[in-house]
C-alpha positions as a Python dict, from the first residue, in 0.01 Angstrom:
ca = {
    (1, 'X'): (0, 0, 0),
    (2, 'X'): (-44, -285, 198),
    (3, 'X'): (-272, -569, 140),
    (4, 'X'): (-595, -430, 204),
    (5, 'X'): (-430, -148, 342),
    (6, 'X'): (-665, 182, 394),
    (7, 'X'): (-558, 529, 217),
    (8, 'X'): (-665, 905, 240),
    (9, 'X'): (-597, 1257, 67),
    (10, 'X'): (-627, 1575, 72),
    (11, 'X'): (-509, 1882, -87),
    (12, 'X'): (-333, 2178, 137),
    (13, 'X'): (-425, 2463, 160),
    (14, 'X'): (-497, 2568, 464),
    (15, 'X'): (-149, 2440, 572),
    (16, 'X'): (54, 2578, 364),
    (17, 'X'): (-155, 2905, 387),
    (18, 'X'): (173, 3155, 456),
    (19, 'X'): (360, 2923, 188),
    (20, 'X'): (192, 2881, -96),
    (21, 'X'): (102, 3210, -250),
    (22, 'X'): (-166, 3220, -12),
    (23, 'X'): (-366, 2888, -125),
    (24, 'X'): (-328, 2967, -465),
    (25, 'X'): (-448, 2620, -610),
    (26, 'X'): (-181, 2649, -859),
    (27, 'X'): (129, 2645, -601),
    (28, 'X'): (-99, 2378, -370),
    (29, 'X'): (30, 2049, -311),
    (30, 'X'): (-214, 1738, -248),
    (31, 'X'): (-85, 1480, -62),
    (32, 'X'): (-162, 1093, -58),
    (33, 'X'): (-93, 868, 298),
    (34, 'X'): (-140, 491, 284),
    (35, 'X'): (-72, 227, 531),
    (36, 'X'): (217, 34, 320),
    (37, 'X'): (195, -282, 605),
    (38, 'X'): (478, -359, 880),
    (39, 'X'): (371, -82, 1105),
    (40, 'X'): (491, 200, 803),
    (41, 'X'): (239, 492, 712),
    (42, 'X'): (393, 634, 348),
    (43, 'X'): (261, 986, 197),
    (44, 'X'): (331, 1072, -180),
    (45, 'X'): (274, 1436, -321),
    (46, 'X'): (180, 1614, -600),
    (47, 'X'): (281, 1952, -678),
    (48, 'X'): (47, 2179, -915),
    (49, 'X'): (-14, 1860, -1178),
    (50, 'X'): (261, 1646, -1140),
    (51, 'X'): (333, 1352, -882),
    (52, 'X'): (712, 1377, -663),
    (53, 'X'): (904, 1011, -752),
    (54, 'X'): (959, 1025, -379),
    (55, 'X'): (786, 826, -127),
    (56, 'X'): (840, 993, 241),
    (57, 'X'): (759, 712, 499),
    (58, 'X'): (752, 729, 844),
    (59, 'X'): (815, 454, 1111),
    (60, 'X'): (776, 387, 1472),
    (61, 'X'): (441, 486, 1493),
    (62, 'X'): (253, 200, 1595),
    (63, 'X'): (-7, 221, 1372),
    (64, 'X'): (-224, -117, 1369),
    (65, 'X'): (-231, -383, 1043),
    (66, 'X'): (-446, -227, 789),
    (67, 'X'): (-544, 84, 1008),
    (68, 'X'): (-788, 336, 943),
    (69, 'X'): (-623, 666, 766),
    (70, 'X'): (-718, 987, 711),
    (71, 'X'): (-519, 1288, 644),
    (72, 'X'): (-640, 1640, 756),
    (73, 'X'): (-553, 2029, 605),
    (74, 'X'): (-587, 2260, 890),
    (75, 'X'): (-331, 2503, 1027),
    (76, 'X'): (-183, 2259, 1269),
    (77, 'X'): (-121, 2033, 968),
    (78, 'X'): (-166, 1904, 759),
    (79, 'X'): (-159, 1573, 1004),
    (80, 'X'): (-241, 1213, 962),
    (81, 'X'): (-448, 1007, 1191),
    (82, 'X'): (-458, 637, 1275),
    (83, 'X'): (-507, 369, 1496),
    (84, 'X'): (-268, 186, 1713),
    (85, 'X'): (-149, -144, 1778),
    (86, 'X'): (-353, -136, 2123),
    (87, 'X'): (-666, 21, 1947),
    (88, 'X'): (-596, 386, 2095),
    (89, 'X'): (-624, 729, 1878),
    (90, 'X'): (-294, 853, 1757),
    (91, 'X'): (-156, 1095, 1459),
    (92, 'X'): (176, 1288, 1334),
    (93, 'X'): (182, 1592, 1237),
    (94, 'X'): (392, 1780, 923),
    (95, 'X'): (676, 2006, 1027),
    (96, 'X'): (716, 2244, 768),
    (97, 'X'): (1045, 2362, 853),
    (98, 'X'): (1191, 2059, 711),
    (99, 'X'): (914, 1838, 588),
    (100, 'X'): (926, 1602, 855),
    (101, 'X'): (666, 1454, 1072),
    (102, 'X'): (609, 1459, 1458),
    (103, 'X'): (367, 1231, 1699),
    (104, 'X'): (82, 1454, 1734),
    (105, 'X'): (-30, 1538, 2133),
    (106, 'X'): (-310, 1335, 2071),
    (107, 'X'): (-77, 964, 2059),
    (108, 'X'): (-51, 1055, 2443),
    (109, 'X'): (-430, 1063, 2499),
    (110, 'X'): (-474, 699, 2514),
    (111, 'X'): (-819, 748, 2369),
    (112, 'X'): (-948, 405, 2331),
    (113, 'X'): (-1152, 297, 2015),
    (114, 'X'): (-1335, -19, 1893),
    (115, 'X'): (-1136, -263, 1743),
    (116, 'X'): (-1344, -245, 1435),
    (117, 'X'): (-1335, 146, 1420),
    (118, 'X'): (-1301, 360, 1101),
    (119, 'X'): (-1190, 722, 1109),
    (120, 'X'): (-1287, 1039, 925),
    (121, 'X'): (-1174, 1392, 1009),
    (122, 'X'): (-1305, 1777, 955),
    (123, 'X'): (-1106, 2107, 1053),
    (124, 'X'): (-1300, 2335, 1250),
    (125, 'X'): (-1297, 2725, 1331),
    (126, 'X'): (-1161, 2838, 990),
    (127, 'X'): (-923, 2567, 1005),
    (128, 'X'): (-768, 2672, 1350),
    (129, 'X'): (-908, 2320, 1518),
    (130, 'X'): (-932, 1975, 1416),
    (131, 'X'): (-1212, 1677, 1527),
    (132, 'X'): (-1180, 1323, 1466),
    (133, 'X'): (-1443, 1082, 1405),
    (134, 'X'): (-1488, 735, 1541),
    (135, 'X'): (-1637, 433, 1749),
    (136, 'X'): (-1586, 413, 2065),
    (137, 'X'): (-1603, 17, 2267),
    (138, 'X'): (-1940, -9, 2252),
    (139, 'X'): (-1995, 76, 1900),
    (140, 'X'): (-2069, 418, 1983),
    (141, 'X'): (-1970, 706, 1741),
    (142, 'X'): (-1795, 977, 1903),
    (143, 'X'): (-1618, 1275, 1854),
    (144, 'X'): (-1239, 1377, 1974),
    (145, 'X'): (-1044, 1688, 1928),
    (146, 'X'): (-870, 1990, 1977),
    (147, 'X'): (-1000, 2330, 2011),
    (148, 'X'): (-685, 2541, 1824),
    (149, 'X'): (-405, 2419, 1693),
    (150, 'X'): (-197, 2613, 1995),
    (151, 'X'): (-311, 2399, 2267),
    (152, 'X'): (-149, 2102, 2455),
    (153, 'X'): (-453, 1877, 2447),
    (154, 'X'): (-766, 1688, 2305),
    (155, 'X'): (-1087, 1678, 2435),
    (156, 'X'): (-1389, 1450, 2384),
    (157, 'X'): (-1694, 1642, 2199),
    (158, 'X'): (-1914, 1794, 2502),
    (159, 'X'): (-2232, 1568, 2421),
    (160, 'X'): (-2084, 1250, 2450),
    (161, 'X'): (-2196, 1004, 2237),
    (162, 'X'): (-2385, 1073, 1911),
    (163, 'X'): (-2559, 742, 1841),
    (164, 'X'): (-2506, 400, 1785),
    (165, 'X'): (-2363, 315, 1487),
    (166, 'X'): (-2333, -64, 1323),
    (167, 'X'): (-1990, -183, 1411),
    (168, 'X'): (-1737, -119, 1198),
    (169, 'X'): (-1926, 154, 1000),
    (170, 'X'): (-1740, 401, 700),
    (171, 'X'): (-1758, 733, 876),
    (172, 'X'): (-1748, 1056, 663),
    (173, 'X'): (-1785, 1391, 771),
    (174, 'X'): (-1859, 1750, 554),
    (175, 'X'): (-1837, 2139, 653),
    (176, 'X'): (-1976, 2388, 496),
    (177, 'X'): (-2072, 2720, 553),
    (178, 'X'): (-2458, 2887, 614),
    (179, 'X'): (-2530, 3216, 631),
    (180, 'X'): (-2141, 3293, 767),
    (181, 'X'): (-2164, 3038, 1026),
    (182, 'X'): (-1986, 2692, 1030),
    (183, 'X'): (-2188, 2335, 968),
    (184, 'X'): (-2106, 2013, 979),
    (185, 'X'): (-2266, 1650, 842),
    (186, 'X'): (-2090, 1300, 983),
    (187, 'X'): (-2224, 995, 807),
    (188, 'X'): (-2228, 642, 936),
    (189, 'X'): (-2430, 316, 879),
    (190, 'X'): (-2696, 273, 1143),
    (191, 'X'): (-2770, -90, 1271),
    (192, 'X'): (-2988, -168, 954),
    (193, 'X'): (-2713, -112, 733),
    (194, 'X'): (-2852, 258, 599),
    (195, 'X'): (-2654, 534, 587),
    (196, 'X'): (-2816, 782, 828),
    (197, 'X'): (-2632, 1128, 880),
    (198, 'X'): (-2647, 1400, 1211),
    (199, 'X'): (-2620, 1777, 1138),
    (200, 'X'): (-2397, 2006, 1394),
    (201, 'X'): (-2567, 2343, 1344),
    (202, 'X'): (-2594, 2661, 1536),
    (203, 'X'): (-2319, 2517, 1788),
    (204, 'X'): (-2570, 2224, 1868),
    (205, 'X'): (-2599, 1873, 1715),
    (206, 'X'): (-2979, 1808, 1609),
    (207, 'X'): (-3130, 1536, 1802),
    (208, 'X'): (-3123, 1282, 1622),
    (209, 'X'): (-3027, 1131, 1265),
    (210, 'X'): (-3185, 1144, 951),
    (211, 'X'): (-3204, 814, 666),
    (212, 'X'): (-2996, 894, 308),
    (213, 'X'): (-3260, 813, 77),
    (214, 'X'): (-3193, 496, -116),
    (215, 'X'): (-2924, 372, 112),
    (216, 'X'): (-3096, 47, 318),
    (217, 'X'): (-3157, -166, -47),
    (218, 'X'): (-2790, -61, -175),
    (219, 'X'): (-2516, -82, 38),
    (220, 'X'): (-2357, -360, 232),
    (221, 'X'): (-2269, -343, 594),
    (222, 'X'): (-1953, -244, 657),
    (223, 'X'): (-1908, -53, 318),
    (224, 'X'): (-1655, 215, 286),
    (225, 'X'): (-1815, 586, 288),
    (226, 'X'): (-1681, 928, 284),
    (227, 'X'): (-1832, 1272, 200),
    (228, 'X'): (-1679, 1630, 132),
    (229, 'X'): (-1828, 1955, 13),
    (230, 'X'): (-1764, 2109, -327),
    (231, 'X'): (-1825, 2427, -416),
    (232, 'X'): (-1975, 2485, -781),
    (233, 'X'): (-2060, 2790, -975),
    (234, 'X'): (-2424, 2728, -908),
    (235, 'X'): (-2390, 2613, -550),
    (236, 'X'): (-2259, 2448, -236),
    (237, 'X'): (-2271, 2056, -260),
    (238, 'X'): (-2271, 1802, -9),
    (239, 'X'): (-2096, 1476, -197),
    (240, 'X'): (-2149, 1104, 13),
    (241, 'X'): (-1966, 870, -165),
    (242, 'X'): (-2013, 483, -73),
    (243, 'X'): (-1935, 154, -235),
    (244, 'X'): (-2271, -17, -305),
    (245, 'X'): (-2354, -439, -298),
    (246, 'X'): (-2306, -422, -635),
    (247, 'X'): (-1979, -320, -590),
    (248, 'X'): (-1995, -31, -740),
    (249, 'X'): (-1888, 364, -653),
    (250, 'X'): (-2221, 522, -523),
    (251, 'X'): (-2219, 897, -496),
    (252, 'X'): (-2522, 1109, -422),
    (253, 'X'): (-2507, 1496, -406),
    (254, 'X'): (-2727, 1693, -173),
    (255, 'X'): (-2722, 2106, -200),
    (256, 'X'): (-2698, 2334, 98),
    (257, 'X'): (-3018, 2510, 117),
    (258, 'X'): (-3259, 2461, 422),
    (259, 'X'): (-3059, 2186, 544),
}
């Protein structure tokens, strides 16, 4: 990686569904994307335990110096998403024909971000859509995506904006599932510097957000944050994971019940 440079992961499943003995976590590959500096976004992969010597990287992009990353498994994927030079949206997306990668629909958008912005990601609709996460010019966290994987455009998130966020905020986002139906957490540091999350439930976002416990004495502004679920033999877990002042990994764990 670049100096500085940002990285995500993520292990497919979803998108190499029809592939790979049918997400057998065995035949599952997880794949690593960095931003390696000079406008270059580089993905390494592991199959079952064992890391690929090759390093696939793309160029021509336009991805910013030391842009956000994250790297999403959904059925459209799995696809990477960035920032660009002009502080605008953009992404590529696998082809699994021949293991190349594409400029995603969204590049054309023109969605403008802060300059500051993070990014975090979540597939939707059992994996058939895909939302991205991130501030908008006024410091604004928003939501942008696209409804199934089939379509020929994005779409901002039909409330708008969710709350003001303190600029430059880690953004991390979790779905799980209650009762059959589809939830989802996005975390972000609020003005004070806490971590404060908003819950999408029932097809509606709750009204407002609610304080992580422990979070306003621990963690810096402008810390990086992410969250995902895991699923354990005695229960659903929410996992935020943050770098503290101390500098230290910080990861609190949350279960699903009357969220």
């Amino acid at each position: 990686p670049g100096a500085d440079g940002n990285i995500g992961a993520t292990v497919l499943v979803l998108a190499t569904f029809f592939t790979t003995a049918q997400g057998d976590p065995k035949s599952a590959q997880t794949k690593l994307v960095y931003d390696a500096g000079n406008g270059t976004i580089c993905v390494r992969t592991k199959s079952g335990e064992d890391w690929l010597n090759n390093v696939q990287c793309v160029f021509g992009a336009n991805p910013k110096p030391n842009t956000p990353v994250t790297i999403l498994d959904w059925l459209g994927g799995p696809s990477i998403y960035f920032i660009t030079t002009d502080n605008c949206l953009s992404g590529i997306d696998n082809v699994p024909s021949n293991n190349t990668w594409k400029l995603s629909i969204l590049a054309m958008e023109k969605t403008p971000t802060h300059p500051l912005s993070q990014l975090a990601s979540v597939t939707w609709l059992n994996g058939t859509s895909a939302w991205l996460y991130y501030q908008d010019e006024n410091s604004q966290l928003r939501e942008n995506g696209i409804d199934d994987y089939r379509d020929d455009g994005w779409r901002d998130g039909s409330t708008g904006p969710l709350g003001l966020a303190q600029t430059g905020s880690g953004i991390g986002c979790s779905r799980y599932l209650v009762d059959g139906g589809e939830v989802l957490e996005v975390f972000i540091q609020a003005t004070n510097a806490a971590i404060h999350g908003k819950v999408y439930i029932d097809s509606v976002w709750t009204s407002g957000f609610y304080a992580v416990d422990g979070t306003p004495e621990t963690i810096m502004g402008g810390a990086s944050l992410t969250a995902t679920t895991v699923t354990q033999p005695n229960g659903t877990f929410v996992f935020l994971a943050y770098v503290a002042s101390n500098s230290y990994l910080t990861v609190q764990s949350r279960g699903i019940v009357n969220v």
